[in-house]
TORSE-26396 format. One record per residue (C-alpha): chain; residue in one letter; x, y, z. Coordinates in Angstrom, 3 decimals, m for minus. Each point is the difference from the previous one (the first is absolute). Layout:
TORSE-26396
+------+------+----------+----------+----------+
| fido | gumi |        X |        Y |        Z |
+------+------+----------+----------+----------+
|    A |    A |        X |        Y |        Z |
...
+------+------+----------+----------+----------+
This chain:
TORSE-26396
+------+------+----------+----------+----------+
| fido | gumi |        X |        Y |        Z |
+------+------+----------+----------+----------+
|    A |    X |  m15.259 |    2.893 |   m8.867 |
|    A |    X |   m2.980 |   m1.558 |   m0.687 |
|    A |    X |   m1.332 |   m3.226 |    2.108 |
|    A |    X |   m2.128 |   m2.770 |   m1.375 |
|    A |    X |   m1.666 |   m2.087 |    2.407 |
|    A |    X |   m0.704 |   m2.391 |   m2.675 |
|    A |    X |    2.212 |   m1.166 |   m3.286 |
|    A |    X |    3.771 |   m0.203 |   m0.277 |
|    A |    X |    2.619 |    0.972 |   m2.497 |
|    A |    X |    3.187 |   m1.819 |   m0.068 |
|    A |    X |    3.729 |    1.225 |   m0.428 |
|    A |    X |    2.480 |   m1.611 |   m1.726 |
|    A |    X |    2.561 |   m0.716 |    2.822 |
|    A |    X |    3.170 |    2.064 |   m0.555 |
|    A |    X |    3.180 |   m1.162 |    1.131 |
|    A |    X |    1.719 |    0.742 |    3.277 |
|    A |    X |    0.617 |    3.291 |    1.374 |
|    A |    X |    3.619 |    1.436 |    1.295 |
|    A |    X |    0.276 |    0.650 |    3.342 |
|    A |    X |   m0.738 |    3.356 |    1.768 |
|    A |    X |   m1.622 |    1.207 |   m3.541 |
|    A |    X |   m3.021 |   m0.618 |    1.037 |
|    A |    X |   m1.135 |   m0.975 |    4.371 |
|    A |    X |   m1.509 |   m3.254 |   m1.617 |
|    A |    X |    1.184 |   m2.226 |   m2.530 |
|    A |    X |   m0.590 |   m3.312 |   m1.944 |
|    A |    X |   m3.846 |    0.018 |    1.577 |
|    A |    X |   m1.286 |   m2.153 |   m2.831 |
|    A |    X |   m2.517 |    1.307 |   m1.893 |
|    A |    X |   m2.519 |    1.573 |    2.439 |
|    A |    X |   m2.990 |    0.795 |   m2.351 |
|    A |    X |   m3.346 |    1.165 |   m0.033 |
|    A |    X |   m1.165 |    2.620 |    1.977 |
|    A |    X |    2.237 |    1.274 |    3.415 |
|    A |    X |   m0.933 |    1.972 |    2.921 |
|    A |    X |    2.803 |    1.862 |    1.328 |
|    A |    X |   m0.231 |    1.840 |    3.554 |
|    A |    X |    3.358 |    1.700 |    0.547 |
|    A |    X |    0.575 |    0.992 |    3.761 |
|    A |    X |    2.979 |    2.688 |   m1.371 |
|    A |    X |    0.548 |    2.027 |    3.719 |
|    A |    X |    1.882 |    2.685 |    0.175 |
|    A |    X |    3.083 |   m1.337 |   m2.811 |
|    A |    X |   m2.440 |   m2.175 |   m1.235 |
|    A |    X |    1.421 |    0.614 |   m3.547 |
|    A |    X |    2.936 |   m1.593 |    1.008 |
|    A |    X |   m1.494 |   m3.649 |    0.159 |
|    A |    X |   m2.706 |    0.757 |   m2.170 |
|    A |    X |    1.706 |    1.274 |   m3.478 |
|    A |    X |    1.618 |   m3.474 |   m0.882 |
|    A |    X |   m3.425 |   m1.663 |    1.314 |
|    A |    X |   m1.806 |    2.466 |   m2.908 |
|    A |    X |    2.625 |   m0.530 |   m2.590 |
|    A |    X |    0.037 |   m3.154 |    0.417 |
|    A |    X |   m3.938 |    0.193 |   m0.872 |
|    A |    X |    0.454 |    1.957 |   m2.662 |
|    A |    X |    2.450 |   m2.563 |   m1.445 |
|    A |    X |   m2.273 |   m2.713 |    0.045 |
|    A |    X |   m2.865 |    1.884 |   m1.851 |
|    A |    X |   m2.329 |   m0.145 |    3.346 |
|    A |    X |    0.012 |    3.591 |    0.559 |
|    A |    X |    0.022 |    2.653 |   m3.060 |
|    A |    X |    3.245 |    1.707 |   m0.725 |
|    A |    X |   m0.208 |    3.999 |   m0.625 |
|    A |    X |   m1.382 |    0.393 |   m3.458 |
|    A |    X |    2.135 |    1.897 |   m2.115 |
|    A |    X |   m2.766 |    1.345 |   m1.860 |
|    A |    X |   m1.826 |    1.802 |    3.156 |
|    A |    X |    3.480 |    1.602 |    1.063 |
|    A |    X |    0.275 |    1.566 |   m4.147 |
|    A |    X |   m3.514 |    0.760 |    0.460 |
|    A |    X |    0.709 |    2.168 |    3.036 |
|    A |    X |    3.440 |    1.482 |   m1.077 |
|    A |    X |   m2.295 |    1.036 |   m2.977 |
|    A |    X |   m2.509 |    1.390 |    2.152 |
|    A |    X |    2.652 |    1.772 |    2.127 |
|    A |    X |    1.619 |    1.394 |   m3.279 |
|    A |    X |   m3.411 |    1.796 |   m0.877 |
|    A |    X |   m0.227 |    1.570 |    2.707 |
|    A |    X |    3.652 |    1.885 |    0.162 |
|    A |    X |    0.283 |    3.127 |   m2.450 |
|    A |    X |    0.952 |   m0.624 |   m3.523 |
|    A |    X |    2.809 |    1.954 |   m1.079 |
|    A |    X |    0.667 |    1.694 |   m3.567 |
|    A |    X |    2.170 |    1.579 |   m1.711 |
|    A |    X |   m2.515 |    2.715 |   m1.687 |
|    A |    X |   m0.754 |    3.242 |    2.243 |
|    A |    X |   m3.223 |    0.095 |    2.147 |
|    A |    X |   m2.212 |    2.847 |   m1.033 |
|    A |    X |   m1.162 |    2.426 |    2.205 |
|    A |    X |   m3.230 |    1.294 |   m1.767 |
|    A |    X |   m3.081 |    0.358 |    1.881 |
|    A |    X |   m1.036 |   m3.478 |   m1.359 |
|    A |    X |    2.797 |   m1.552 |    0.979 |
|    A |    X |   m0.571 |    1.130 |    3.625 |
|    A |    X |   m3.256 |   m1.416 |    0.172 |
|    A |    X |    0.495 |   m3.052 |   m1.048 |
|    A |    X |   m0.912 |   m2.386 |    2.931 |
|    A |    X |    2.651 |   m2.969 |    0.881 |
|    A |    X |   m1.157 |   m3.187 |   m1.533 |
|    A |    X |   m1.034 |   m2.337 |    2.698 |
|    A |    X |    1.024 |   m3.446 |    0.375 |
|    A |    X |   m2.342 |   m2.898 |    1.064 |
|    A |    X |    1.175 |   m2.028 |    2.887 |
|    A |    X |    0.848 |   m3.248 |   m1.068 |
|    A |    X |   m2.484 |   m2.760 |    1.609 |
|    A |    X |    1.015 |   m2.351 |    1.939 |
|    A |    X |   m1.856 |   m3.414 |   m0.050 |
|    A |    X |   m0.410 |   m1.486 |    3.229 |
|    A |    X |    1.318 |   m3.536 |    0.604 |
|    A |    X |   m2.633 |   m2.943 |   m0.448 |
|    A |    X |   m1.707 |   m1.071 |    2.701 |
|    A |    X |    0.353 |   m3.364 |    1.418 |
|    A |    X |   m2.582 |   m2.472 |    1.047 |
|    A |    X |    1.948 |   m1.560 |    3.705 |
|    A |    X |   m1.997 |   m1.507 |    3.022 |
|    A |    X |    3.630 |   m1.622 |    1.646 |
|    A |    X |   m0.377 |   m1.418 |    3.639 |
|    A |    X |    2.897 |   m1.575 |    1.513 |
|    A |    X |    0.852 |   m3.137 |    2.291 |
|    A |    X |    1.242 |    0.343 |    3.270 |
|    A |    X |    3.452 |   m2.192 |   m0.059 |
|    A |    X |   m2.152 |   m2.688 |    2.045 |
|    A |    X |   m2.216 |   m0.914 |   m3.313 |
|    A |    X |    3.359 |   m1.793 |   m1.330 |
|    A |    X |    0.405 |   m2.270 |    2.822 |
|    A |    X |   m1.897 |   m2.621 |   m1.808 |
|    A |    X |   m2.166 |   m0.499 |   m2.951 |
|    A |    X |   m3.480 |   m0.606 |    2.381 |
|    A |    X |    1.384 |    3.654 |    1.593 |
|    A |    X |    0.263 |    1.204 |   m3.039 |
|    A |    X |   m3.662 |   m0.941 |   m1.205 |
|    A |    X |   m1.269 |    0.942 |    3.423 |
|    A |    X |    1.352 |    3.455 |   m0.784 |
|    A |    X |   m1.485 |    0.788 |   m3.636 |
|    A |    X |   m3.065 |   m0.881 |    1.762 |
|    A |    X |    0.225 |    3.460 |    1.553 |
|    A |    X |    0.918 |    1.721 |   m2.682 |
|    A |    X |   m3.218 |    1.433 |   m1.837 |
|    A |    X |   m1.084 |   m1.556 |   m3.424 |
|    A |    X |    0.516 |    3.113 |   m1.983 |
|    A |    X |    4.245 |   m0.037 |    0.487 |
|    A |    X |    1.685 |    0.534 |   m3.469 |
|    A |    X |    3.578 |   m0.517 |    1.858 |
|    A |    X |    1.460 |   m2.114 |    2.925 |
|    A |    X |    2.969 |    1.323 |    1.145 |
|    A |    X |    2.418 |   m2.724 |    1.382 |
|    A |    X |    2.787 |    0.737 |    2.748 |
|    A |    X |    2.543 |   m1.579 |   m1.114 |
|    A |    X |    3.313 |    1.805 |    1.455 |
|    A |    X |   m1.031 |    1.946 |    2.752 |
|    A |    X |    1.598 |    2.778 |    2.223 |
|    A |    X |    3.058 |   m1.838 |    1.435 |
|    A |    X |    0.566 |   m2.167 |   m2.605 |
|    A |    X |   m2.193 |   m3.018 |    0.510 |
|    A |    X |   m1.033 |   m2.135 |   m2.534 |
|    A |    X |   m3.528 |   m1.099 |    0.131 |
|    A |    X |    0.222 |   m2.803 |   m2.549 |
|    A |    X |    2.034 |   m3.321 |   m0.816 |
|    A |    X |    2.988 |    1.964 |   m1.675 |
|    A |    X |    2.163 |   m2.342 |   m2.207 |
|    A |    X |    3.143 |    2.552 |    0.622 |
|    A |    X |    2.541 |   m1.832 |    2.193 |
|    A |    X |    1.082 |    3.506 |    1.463 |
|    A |    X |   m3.553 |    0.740 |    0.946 |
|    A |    X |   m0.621 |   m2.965 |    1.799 |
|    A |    X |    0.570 |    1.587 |    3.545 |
|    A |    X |   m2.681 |    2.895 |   m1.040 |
|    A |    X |   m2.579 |   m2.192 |   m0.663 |
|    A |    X |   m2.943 |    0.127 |    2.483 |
|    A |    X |   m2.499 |   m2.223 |   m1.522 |
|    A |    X |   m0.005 |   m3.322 |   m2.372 |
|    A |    X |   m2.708 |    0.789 |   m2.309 |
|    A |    X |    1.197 |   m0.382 |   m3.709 |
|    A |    X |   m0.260 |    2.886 |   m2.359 |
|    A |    X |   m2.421 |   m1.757 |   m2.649 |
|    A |    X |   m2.252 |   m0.855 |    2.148 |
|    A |    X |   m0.504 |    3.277 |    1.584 |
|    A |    X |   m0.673 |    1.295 |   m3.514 |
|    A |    X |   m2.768 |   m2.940 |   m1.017 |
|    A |    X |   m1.337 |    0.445 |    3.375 |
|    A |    X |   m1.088 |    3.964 |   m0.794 |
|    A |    X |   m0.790 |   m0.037 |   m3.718 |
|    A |    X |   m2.789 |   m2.592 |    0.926 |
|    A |    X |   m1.538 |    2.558 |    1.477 |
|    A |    X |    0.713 |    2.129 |   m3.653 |
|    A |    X |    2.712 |    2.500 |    1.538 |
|    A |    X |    2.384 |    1.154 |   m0.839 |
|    A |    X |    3.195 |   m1.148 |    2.238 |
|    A |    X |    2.427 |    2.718 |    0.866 |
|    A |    X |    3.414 |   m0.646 |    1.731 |
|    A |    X |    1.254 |    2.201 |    2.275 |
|    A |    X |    3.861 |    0.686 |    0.616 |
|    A |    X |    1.565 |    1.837 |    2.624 |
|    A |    X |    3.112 |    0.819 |   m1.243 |
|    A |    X |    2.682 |    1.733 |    2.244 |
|    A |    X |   m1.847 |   m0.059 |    3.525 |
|    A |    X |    2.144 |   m3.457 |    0.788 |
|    A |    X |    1.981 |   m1.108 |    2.244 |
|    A |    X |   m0.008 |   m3.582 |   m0.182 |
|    A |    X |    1.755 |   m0.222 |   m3.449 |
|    A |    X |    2.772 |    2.309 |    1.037 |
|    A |    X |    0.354 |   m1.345 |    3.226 |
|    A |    X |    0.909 |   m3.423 |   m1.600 |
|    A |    X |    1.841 |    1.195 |   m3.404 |
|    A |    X |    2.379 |    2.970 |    1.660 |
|    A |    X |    0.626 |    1.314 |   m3.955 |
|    A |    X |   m3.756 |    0.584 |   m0.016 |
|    A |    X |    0.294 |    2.811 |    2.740 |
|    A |    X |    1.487 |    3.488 |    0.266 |
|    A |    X |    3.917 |   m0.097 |    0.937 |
|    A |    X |    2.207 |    2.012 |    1.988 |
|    A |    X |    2.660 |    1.319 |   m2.361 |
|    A |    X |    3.165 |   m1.807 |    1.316 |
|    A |    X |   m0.887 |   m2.532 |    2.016 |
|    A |    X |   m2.590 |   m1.126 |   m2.066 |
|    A |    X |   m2.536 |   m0.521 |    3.043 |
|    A |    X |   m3.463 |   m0.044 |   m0.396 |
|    A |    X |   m1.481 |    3.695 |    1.152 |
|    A |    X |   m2.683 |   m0.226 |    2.342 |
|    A |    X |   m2.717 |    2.702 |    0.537 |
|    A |    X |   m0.732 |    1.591 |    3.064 |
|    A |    X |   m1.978 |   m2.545 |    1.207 |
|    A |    X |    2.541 |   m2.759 |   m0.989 |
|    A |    X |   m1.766 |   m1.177 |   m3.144 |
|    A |    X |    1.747 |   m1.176 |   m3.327 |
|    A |    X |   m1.534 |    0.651 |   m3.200 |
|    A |    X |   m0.554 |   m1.029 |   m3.052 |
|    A |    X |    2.899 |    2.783 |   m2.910 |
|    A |    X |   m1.687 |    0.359 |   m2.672 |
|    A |    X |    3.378 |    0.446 |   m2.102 |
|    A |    X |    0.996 |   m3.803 |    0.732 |
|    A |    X |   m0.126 |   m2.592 |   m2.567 |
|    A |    X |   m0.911 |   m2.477 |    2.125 |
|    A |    X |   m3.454 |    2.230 |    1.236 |
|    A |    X |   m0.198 |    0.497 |   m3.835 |
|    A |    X |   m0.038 |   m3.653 |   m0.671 |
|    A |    X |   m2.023 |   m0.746 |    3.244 |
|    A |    X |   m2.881 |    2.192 |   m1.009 |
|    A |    X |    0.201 |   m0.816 |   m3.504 |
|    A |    X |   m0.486 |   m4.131 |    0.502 |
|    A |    X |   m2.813 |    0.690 |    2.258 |
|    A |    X |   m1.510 |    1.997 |   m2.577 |
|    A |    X |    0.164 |   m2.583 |   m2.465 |
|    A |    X |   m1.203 |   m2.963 |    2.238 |
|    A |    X |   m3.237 |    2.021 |    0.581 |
|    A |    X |    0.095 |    0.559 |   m3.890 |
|    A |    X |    0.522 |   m3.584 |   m0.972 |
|    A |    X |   m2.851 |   m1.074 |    2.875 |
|    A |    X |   m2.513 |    2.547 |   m2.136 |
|    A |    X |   m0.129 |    3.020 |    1.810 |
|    A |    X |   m0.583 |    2.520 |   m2.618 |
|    A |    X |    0.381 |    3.468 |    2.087 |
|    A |    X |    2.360 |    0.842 |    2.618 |
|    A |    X |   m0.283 |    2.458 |    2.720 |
|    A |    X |    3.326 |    2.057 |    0.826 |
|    A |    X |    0.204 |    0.769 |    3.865 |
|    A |    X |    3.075 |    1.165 |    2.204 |
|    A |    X |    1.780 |    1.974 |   m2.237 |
|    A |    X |    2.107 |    1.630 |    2.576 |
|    A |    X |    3.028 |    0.715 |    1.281 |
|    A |    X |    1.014 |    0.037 |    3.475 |
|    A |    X |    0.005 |    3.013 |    2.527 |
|    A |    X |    3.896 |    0.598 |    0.092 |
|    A |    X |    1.840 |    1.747 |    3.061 |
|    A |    X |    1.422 |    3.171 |   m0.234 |
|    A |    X |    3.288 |   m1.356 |   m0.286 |
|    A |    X |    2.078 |    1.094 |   m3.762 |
|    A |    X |   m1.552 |   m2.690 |   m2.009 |
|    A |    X |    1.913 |   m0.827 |   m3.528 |
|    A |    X |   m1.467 |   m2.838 |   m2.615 |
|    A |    X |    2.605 |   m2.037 |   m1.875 |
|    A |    X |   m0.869 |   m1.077 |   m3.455 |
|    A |    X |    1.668 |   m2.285 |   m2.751 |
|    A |    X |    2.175 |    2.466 |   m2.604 |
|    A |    X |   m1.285 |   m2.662 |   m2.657 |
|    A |    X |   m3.882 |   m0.016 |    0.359 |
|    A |    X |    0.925 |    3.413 |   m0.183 |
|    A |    X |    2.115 |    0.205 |   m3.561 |
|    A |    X |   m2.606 |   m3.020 |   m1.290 |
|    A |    X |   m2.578 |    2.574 |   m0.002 |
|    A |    X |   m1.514 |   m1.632 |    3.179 |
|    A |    X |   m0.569 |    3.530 |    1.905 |
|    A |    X |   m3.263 |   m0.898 |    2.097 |
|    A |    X |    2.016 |   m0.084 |    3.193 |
|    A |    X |    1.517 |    3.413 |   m0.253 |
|    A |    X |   m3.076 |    1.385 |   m0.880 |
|    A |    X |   m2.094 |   m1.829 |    3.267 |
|    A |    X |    3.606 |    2.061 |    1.775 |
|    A |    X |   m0.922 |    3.284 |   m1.738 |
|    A |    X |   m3.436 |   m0.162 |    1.545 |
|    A |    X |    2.032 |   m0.534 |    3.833 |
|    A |    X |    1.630 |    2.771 |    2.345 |
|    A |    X |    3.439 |   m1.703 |    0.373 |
|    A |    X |    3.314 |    0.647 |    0.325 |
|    A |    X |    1.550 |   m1.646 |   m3.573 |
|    A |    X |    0.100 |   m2.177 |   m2.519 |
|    A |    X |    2.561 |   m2.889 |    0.934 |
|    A |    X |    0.805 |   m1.174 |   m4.052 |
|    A |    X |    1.817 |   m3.330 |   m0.338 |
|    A |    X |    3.058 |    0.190 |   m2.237 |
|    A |    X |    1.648 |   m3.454 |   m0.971 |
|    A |    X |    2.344 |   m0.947 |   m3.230 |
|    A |    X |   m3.015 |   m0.166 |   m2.503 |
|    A |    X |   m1.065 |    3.677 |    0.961 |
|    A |    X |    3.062 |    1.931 |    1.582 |
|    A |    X |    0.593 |    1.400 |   m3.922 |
|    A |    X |   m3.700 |    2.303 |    0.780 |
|    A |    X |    0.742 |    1.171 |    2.952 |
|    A |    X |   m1.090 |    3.815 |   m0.945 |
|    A |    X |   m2.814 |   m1.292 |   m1.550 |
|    A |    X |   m0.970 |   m1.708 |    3.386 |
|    A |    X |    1.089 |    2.774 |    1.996 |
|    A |    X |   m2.698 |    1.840 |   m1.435 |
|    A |    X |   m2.699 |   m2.173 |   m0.069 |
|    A |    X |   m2.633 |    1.472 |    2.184 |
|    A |    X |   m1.019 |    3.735 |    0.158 |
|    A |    X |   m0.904 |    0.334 |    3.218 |
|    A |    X |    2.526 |   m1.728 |    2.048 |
|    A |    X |    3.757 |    0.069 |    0.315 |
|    A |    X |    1.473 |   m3.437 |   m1.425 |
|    A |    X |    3.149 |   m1.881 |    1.717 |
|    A |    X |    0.983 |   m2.786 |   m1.898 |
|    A |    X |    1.077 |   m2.791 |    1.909 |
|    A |    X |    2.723 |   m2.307 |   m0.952 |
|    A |    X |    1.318 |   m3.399 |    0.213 |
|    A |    X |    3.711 |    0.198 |    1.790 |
|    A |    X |    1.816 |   m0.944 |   m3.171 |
|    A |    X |   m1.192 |    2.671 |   m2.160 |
|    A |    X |    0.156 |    3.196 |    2.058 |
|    A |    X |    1.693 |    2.101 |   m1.921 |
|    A |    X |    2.630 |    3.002 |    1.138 |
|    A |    X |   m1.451 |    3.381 |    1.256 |
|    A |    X |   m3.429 |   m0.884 |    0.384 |
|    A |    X |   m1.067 |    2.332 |    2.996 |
|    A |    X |   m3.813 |   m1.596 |    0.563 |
|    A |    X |   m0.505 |   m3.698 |   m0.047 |
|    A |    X |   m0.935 |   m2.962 |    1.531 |
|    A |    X |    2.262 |   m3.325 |   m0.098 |
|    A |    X |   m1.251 |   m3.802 |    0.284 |
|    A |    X |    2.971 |   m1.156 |    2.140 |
|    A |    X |    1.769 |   m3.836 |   m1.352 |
|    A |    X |    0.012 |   m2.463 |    2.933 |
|    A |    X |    2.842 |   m2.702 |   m0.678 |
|    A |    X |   m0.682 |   m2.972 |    1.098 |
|    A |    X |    2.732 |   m2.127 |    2.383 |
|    A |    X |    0.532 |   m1.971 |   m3.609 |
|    A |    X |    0.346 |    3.028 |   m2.085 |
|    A |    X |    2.729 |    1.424 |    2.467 |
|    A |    X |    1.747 |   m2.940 |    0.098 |
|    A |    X |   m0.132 |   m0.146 |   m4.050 |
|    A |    X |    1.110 |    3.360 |    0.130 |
|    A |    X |    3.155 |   m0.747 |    2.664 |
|    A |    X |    0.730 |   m2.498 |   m2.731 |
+------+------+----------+----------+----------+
């Protein structure tokens, strides 16, 4: 990927993404040149492959090219004995004949990019003369200004126009002006996003944060913290609406941060995803489970997908798969499952009685 401090080149903005199919979606058309800093851990790859498809999707970052892969399955076929049906002499010649060697092929080295990036503490947003006090510090020569934006914890450190990140939001300083404040000084504005190192969003929107499996309670980690599931489509539309305020305000280059999942107890742990996203060729969440030591797959089965149910059951390589069902549809003799018990209401009952 290269990066251009200077220059843009803009995307025609594609329409809106399914959920799960990619860990951001409907971003707008983020163009121009992007900085991405993936903090990946330890199952990194779990949070971080829909982040990069999602890339790749919108043309920011190159997919594979198909013709470097031929080139070195070409490569890799010179170099493995040819076969043939004629008999190999066994003159003296023949003998010493030397193998004919095969030149490495080279590889080019990725371009180098031009980047002098400092970036604001969280107090340079407090106001626009804070601001301007702070690019006073920063030396003349900076090609890129990276902005905090969504920090560890999930504070917003800008006048969000999202009604469900109102309660995150630790300073008043509108987006646009943030951005005009910086390119005066002819840099480059970068947001920065921290995506799943939150608590406030999950704390407030319950869907947003990992479950217990039956009671449906928010887990906590060891030290009592929610966070942020990556697999939710309320993070995914969270994240993604950030992404395209900072967009729309004229940040052209976003840093990536917090791409983590929690530290999980020793307990079993299992991770329940939609049979659906699954069928709908929307497989990013069991492959962010491949990359995890747990105990199963958890597969939700309901009318529009209890006709696959060996396809599902055999959805992930790795892990064992339980489907899970909704009461009405578990069928006779399954020996491993999960059921969504029905609650009737005091009205249903009494409709029932009826």
């Amino acid at each position: 990927m290269k990066l251009k401090p200077k220059g843009r080149k803009i995307y025609r903005e594609k329409s809106r993404f399914e959920r799960l199919r990619t860990f951001w979606s409907n971003t707008g058309a983020v163009v121009g040149t992007v900085l991405l800093i993936a903090v990946l851990g330890f199952v990194g790859y779990s949070a971080g492959g829909p982040v990069l498809r999602f890339l790749q999707d919108k043309e920011i970052i190159a997919k594979p090219d198909a013709s470097s892969e031929a080139a070195e399955s070409s490569a890799a076929e010179q170099t493995e004995p040819q076969e043939s049906g004629a008999e190999t002499e066994t003159d003296e010649s023949a003998a010493e004949t030397e193998p004919v060697q095969t030149e490495p092929m080279a590889v080019e080295p990725p371009a180098q990019i031009t980047m002098r990036g400092y970036q604001l503490p969280t107090s340079a947003l407090a106001t626009k003369d804070a601001l301007e006090a702070a690019l006073t510090e920063v030396p003349e020569d900076a090609t890129h200004i990276l902005v905090p934006l969504k920090v560890k914890g999930g504070g917003l450190y800008y006048a969000t126009k999202l009604e469900d990140g109102i309660k995150a939001v630790q300073s008043a300083m509108p987006l646009e002006s943030v951005c005009e404040t910086i390119k005066v000084r002819s840099a480059e504005p970068v947001a920065v996003i921290n995506t799943l190192e939150d608590q406030i969003y999950p704390m407030n929107f319950q869907d947003a944060s990992y479950r217990m499996a039956g009671s449906g309670a928010r887990w906590l980690d060891p030290s009592g913290m929610v966070w942020m599931a990556p697999f939710s489509g309320l993070t995914v539309d969270y994240l993604s609406n950030i992404a395209k305020e900072a967009n729309d305000a004229g940040f052209r280059a976003i840093v990536c941060e917090g791409l983590v999942f929690p530290e999980f107890p020793e307990a079993e742990f299992y991770i329940r995803i939609d049979g659906l996203d699954v069928l709908t060729n929307r497989k990013d969440a069991v492959t962010a489970a491949d990359q995890l030591d747990i105990g199963a797959l958890l597969v939700g089965v309901n009318a529009a997908t209890k006709d696959n149910t060996e396809i599902l059951r055999g959805i992930s390589s790795v892990h064992p798969c339980v489907l899970s069902w909704e009461a009405d549809d578990l069928p006779a003799g399954e020996e491993s499952f999960t059921v969504t018990l029905k609650t009737e209401t005091k009205k249903e009952a009494a409709e029932a009685a009826e």
